[in-house]
PyMOL Python script that loads the backbone (N, CA, C, O; Angstrom):
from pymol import cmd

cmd.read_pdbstr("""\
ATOM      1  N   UNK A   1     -31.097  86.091 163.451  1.00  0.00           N
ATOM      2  CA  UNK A   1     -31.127  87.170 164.399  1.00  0.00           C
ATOM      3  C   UNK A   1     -32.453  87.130 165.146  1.00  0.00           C
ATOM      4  O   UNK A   1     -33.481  86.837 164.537  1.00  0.00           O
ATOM      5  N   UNK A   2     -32.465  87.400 166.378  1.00  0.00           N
ATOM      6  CA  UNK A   2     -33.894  87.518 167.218  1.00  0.00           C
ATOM      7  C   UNK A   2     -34.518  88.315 166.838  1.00  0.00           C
ATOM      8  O   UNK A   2     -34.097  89.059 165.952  1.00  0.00           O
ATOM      9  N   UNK A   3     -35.576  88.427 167.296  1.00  0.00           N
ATOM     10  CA  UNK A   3     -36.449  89.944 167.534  1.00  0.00           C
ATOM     11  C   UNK A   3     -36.760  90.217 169.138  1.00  0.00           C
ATOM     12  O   UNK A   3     -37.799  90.694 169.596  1.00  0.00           O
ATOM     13  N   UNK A   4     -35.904  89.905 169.675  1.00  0.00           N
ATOM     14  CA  UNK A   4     -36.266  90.260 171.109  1.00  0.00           C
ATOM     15  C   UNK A   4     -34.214  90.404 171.534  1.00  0.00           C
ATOM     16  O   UNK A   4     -33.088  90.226 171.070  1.00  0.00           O
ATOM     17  N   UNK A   5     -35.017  90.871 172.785  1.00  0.00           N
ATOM     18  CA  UNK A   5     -33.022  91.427 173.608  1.00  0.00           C
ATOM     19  C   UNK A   5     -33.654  91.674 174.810  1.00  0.00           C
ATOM     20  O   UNK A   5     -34.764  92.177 174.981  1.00  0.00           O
ATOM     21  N   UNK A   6     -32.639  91.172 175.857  1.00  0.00           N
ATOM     22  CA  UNK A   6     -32.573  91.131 177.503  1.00  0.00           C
ATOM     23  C   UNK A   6     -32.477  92.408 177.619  1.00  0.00           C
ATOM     24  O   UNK A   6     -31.858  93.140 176.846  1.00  0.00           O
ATOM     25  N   UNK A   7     -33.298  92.861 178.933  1.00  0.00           N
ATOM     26  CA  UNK A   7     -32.987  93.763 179.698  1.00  0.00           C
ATOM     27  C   UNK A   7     -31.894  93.723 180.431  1.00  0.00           C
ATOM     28  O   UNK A   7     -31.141  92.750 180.386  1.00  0.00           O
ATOM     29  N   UNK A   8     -31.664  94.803 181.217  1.00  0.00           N
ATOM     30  CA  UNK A   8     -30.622  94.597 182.206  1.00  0.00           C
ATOM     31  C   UNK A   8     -31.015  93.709 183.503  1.00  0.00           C
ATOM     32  O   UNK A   8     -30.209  93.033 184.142  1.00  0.00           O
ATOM     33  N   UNK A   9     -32.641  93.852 183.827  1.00  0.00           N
ATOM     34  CA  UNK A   9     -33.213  92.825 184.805  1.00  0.00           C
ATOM     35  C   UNK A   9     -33.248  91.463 184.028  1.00  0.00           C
ATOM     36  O   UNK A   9     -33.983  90.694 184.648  1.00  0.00           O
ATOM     37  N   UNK A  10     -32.826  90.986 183.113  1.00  0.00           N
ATOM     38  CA  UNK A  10     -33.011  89.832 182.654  1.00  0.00           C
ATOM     39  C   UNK A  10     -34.421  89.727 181.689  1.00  0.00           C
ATOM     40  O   UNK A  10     -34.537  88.772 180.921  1.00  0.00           O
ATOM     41  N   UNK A  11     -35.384  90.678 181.773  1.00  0.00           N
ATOM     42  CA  UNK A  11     -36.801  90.164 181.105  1.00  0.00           C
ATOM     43  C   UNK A  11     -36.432  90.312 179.568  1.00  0.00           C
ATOM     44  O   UNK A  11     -35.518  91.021 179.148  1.00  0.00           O
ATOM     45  N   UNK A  12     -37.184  89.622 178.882  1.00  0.00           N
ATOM     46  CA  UNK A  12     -37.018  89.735 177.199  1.00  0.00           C
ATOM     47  C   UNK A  12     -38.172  91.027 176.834  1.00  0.00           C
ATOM     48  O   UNK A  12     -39.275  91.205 177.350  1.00  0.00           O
ATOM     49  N   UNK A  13     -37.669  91.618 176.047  1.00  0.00           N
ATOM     50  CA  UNK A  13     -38.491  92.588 175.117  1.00  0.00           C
ATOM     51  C   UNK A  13     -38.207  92.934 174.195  1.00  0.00           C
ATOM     52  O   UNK A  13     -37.239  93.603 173.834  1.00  0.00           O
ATOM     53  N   UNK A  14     -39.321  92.365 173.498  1.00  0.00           N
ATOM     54  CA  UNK A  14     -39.315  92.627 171.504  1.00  0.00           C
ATOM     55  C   UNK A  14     -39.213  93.486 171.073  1.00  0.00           C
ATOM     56  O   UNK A  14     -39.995  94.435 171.011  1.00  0.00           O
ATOM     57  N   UNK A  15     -37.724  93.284 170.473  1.00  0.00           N
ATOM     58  CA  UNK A  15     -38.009  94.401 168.708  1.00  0.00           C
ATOM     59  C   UNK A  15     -38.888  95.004 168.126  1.00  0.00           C
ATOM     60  O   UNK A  15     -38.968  96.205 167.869  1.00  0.00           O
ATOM     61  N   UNK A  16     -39.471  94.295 167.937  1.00  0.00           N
ATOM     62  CA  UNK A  16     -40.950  94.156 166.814  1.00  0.00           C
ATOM     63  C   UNK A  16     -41.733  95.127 167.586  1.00  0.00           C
ATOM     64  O   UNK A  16     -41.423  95.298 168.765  1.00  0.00           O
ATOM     65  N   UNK A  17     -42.687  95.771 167.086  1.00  0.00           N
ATOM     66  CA  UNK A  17     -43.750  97.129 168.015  1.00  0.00           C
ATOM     67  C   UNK A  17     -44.677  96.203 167.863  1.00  0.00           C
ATOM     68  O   UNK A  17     -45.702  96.877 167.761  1.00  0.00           O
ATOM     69  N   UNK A  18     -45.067  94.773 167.759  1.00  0.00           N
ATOM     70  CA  UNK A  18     -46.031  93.705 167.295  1.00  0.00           C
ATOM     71  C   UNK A  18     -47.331  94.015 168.725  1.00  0.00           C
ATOM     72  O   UNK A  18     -46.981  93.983 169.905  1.00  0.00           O
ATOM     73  N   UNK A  19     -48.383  94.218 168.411  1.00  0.00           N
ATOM     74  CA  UNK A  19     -49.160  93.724 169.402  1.00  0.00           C
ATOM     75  C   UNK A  19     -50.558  93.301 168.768  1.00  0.00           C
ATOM     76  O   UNK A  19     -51.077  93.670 167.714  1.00  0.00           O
ATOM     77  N   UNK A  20     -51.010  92.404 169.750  1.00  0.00           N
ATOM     78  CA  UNK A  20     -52.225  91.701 169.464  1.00  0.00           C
ATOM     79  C   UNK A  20     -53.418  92.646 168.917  1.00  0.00           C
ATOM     80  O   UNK A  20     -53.898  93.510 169.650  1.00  0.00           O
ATOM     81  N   UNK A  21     -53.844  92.456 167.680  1.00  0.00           N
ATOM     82  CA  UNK A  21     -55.020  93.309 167.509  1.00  0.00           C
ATOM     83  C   UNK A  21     -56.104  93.973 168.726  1.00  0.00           C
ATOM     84  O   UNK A  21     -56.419  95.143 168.943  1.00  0.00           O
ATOM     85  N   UNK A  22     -56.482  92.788 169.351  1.00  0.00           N
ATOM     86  CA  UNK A  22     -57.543  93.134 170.656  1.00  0.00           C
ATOM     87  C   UNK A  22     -57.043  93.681 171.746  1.00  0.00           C
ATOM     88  O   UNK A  22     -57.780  93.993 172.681  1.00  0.00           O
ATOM     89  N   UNK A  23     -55.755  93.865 171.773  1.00  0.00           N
ATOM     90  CA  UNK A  23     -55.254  94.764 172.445  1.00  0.00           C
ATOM     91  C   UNK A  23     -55.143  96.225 172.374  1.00  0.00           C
ATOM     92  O   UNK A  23     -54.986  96.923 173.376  1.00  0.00           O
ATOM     93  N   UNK A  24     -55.223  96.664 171.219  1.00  0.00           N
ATOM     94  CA  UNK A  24     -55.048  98.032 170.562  1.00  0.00           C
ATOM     95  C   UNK A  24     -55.752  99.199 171.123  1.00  0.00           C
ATOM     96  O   UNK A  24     -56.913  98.869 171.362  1.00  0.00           O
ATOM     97  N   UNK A  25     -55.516 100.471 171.442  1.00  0.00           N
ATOM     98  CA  UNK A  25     -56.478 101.132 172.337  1.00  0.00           C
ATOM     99  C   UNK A  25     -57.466 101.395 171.150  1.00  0.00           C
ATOM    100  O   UNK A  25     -58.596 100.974 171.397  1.00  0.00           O
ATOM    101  N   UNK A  26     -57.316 102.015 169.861  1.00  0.00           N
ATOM    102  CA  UNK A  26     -57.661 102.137 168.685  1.00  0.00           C
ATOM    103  C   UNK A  26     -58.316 101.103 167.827  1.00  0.00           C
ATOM    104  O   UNK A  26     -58.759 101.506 166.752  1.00  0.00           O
ATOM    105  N   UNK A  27     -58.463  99.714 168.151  1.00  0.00           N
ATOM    106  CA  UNK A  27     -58.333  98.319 167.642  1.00  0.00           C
ATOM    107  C   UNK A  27     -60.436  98.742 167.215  1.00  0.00           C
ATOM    108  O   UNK A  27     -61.026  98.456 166.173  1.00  0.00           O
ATOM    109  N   UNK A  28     -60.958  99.385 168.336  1.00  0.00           N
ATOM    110  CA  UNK A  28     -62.538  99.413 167.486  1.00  0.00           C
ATOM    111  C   UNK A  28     -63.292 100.133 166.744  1.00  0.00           C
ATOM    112  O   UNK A  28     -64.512 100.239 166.615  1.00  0.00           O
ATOM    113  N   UNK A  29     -62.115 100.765 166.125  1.00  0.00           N
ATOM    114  CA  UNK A  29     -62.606 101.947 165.066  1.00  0.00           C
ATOM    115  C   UNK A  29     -62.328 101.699 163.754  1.00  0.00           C
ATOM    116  O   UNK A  29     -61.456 100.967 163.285  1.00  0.00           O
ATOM    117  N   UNK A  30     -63.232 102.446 163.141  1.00  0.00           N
ATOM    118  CA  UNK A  30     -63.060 102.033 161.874  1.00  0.00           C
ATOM    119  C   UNK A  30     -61.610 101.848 161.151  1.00  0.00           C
ATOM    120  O   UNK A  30     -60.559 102.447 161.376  1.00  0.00           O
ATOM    121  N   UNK A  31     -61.952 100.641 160.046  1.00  0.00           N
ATOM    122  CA  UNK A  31     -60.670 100.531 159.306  1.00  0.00           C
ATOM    123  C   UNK A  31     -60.659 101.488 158.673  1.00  0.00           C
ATOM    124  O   UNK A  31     -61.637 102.056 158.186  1.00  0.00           O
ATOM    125  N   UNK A  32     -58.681 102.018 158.544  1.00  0.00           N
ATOM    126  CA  UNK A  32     -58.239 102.803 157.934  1.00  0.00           C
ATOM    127  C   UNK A  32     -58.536 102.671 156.327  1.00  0.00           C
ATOM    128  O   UNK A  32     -59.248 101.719 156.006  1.00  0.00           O
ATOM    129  N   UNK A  33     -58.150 103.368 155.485  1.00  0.00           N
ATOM    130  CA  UNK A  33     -58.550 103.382 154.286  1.00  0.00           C
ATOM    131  C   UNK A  33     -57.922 102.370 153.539  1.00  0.00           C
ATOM    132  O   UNK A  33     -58.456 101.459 152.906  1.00  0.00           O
ATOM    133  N   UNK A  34     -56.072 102.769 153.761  1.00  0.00           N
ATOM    134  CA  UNK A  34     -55.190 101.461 153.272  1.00  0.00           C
ATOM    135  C   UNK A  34     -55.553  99.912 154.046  1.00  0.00           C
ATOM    136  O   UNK A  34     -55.371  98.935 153.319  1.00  0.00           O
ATOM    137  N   UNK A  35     -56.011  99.660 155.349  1.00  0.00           N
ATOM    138  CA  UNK A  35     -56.322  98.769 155.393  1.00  0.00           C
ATOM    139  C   UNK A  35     -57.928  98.129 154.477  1.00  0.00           C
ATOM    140  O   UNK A  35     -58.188  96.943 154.274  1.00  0.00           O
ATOM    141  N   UNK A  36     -58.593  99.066 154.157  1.00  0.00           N
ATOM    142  CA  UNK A  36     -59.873  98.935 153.225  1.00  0.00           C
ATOM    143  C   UNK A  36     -59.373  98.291 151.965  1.00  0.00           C
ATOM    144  O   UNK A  36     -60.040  97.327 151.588  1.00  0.00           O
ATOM    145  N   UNK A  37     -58.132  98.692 151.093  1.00  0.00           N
ATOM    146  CA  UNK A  37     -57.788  98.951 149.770  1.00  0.00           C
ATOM    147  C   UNK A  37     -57.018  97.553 149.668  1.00  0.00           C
ATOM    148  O   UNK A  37     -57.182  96.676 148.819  1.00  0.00           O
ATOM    149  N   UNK A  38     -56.259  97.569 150.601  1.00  0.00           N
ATOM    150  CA  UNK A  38     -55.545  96.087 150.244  1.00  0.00           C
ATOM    151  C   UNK A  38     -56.251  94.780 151.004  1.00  0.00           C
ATOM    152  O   UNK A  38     -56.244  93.690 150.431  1.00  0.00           O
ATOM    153  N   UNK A  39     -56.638  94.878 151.839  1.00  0.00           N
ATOM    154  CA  UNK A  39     -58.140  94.055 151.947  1.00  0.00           C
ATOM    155  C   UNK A  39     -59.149  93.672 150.582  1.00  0.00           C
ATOM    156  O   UNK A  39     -59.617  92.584 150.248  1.00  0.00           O
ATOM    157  N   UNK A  40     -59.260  94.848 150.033  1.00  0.00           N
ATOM    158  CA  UNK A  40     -59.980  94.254 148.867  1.00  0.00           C
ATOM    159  C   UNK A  40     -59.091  93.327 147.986  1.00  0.00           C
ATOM    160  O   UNK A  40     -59.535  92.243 147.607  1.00  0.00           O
ATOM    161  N   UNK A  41     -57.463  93.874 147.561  1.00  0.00           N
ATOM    162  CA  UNK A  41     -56.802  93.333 147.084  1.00  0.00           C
ATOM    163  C   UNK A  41     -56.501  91.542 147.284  1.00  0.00           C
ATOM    164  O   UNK A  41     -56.574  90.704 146.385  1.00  0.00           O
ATOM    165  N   UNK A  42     -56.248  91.364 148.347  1.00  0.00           N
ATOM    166  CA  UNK A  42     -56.342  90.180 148.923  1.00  0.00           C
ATOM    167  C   UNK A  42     -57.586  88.993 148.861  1.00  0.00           C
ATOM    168  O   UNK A  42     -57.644  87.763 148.870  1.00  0.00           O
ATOM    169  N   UNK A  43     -58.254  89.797 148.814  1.00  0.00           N
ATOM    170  CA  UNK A  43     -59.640  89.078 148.748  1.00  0.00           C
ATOM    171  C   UNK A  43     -59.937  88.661 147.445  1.00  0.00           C
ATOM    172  O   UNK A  43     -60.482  87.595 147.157  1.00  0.00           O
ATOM    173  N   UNK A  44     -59.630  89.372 146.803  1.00  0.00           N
ATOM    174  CA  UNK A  44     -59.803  89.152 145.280  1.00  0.00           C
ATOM    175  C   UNK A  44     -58.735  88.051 145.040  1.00  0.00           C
ATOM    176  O   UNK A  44     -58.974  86.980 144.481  1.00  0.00           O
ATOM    177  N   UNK A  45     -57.530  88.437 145.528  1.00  0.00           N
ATOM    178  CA  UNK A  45     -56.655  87.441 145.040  1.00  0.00           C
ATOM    179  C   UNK A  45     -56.909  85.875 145.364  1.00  0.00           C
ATOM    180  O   UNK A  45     -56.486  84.856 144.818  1.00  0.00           O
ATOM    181  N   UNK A  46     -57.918  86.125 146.665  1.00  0.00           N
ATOM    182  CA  UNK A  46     -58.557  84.285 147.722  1.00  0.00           C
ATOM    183  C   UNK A  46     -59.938  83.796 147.136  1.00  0.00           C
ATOM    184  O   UNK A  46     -60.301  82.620 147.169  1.00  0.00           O
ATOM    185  N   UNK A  47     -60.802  85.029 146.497  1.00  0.00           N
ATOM    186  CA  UNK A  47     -61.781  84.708 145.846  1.00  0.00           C
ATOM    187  C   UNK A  47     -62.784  84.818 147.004  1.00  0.00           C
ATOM    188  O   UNK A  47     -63.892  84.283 147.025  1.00  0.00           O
ATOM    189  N   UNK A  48     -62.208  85.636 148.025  1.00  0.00           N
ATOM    190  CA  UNK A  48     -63.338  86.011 148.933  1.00  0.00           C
ATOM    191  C   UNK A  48     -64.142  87.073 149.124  1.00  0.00           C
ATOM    192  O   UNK A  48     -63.986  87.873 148.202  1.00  0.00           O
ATOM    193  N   UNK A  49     -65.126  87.519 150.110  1.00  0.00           N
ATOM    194  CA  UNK A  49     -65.637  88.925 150.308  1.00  0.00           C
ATOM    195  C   UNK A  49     -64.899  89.317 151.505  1.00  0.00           C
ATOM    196  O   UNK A  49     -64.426  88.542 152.337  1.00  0.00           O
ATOM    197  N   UNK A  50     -64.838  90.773 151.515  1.00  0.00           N
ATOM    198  CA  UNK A  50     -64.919  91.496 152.645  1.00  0.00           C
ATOM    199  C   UNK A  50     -65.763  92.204 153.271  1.00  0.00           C
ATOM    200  O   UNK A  50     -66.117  93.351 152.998  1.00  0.00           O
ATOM    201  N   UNK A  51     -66.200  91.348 154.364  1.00  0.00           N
ATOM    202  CA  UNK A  51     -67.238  92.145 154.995  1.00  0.00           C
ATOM    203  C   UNK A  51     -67.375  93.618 155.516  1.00  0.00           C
ATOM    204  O   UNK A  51     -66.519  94.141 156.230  1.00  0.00           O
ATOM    205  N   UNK A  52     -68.519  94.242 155.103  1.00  0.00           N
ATOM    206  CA  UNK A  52     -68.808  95.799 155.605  1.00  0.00           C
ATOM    207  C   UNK A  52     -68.533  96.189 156.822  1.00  0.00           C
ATOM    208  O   UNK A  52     -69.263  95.633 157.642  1.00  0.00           O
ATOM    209  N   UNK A  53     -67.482  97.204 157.455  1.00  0.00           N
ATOM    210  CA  UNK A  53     -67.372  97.639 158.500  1.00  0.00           C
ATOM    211  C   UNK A  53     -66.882  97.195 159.614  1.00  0.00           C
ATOM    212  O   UNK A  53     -67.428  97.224 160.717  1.00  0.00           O
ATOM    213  N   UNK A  54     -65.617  96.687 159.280  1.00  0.00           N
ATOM    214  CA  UNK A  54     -64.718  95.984 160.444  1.00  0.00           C
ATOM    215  C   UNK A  54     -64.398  96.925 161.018  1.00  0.00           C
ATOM    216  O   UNK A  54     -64.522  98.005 160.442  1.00  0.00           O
ATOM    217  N   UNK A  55     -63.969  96.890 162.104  1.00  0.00           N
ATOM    218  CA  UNK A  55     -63.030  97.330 162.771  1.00  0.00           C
ATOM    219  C   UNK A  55     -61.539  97.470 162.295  1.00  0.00           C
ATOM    220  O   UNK A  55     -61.115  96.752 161.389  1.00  0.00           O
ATOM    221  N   UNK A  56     -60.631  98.547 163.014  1.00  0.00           N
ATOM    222  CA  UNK A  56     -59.103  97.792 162.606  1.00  0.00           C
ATOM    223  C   UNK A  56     -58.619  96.689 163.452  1.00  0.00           C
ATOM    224  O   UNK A  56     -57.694  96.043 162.961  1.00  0.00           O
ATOM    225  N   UNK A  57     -58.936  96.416 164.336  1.00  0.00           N
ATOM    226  CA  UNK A  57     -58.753  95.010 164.834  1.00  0.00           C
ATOM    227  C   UNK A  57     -59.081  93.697 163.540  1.00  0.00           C
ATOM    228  O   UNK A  57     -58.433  92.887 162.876  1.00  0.00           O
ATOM    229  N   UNK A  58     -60.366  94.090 163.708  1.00  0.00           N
ATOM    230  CA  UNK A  58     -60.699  92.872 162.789  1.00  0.00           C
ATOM    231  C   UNK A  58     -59.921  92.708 161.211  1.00  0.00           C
ATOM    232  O   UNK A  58     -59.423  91.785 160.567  1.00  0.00           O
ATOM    233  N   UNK A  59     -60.162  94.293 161.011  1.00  0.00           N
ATOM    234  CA  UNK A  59     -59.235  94.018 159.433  1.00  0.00           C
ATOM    235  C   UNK A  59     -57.768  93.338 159.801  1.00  0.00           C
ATOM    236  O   UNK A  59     -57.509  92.222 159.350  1.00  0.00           O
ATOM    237  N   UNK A  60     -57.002  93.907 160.472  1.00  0.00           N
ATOM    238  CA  UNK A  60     -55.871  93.670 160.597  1.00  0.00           C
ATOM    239  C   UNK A  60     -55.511  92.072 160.432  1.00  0.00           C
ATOM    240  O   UNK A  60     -54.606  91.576 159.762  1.00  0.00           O
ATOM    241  N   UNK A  61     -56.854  91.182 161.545  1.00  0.00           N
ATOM    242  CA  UNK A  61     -56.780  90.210 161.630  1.00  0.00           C
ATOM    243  C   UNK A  61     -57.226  89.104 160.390  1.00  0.00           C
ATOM    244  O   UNK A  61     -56.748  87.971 160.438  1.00  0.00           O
ATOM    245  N   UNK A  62     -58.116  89.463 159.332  1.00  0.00           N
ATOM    246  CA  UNK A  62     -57.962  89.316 158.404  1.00  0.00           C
ATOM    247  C   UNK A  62     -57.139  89.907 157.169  1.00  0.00           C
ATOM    248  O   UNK A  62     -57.248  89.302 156.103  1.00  0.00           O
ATOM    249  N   UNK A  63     -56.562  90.709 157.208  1.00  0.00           N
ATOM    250  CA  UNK A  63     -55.112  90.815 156.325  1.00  0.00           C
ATOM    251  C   UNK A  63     -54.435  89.572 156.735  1.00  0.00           C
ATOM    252  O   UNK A  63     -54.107  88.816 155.821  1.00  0.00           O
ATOM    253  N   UNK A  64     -54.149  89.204 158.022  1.00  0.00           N
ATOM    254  CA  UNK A  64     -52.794  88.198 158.232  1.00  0.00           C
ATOM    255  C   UNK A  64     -53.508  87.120 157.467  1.00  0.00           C
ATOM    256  O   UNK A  64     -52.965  86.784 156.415  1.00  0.00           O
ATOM    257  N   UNK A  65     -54.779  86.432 157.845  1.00  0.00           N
ATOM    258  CA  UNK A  65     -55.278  85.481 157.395  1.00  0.00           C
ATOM    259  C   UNK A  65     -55.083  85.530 155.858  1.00  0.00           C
ATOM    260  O   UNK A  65     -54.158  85.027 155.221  1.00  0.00           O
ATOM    261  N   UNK A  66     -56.053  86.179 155.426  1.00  0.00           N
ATOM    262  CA  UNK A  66     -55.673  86.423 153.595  1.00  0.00           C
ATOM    263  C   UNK A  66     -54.364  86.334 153.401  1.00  0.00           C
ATOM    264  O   UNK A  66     -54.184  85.341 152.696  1.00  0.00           O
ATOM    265  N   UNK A  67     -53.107  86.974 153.715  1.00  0.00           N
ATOM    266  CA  UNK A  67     -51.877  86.667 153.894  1.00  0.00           C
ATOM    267  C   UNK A  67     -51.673  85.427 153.483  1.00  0.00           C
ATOM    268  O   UNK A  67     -51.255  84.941 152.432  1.00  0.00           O
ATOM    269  N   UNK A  68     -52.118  84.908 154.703  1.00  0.00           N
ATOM    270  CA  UNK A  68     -51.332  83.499 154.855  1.00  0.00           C
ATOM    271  C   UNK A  68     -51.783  82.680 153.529  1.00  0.00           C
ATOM    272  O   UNK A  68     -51.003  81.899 152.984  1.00  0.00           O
ATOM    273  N   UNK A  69     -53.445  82.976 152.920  1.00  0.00           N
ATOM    274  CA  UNK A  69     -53.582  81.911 152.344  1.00  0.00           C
ATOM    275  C   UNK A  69     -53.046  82.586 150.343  1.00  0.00           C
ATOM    276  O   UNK A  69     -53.159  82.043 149.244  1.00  0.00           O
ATOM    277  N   UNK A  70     -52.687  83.463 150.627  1.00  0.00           N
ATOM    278  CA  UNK A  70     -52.755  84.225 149.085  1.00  0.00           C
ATOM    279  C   UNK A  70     -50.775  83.749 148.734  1.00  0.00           C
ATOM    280  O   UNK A  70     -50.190  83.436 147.697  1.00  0.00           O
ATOM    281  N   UNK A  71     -50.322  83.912 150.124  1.00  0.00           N
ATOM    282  CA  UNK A  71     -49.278  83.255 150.193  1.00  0.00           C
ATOM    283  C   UNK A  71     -48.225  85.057 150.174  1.00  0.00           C
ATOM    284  O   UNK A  71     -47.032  85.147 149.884  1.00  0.00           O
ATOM    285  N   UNK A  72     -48.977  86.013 150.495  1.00  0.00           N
ATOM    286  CA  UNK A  72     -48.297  87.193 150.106  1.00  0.00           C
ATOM    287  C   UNK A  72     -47.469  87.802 151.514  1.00  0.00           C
ATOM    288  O   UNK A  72     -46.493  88.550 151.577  1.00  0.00           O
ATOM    289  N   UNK A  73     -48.192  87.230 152.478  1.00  0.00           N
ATOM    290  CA  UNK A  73     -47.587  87.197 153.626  1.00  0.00           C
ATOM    291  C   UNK A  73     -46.107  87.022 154.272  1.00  0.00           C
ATOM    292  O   UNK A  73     -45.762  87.513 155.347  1.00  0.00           O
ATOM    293  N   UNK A  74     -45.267  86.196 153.382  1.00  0.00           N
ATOM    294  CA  UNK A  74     -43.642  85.828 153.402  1.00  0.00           C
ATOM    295  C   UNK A  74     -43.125  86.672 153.710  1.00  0.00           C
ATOM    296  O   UNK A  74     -41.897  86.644 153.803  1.00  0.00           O
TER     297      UNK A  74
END
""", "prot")
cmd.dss("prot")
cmd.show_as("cartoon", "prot")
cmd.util.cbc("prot")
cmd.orient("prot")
């Protein structure tokens, strides 16, 4: 199944509410708490740190990363 569907003008637009972290109007404020908590989680699981005072842009963008490598991401 897609995640996208035609308009009636023909343009595609996604399913998904997905948008680019650096796009976010919100993207330079502090990370939320749950993004704090499972950030740590992840990190622990990669054997990494998390650095003090990301942004939610930035966390966000390291969740996917940790993701990808913890393999929890699927």
């Amino acid at each position: 199944m897609s995640n996208t569907r035609s308009t009636r003008k023909g343009t595609a637009v996604s399913r998904t509410p997905e948008k680019d972290p650096g796009d976010w109007t919100t993207g330079d404020e502090e990370m939320t708490g749950p993004q704090e908590s499972y950030l740590h989680t992840l990190a622990q699981e990669a054997g990494k740190e998390v650095p003090d005072e990301l942004t939610k842009a930035e966390a966000s963008q390291l969740i996917d990363q940790l993701q990808e490598e913890t393999g929890r991401g699927r």
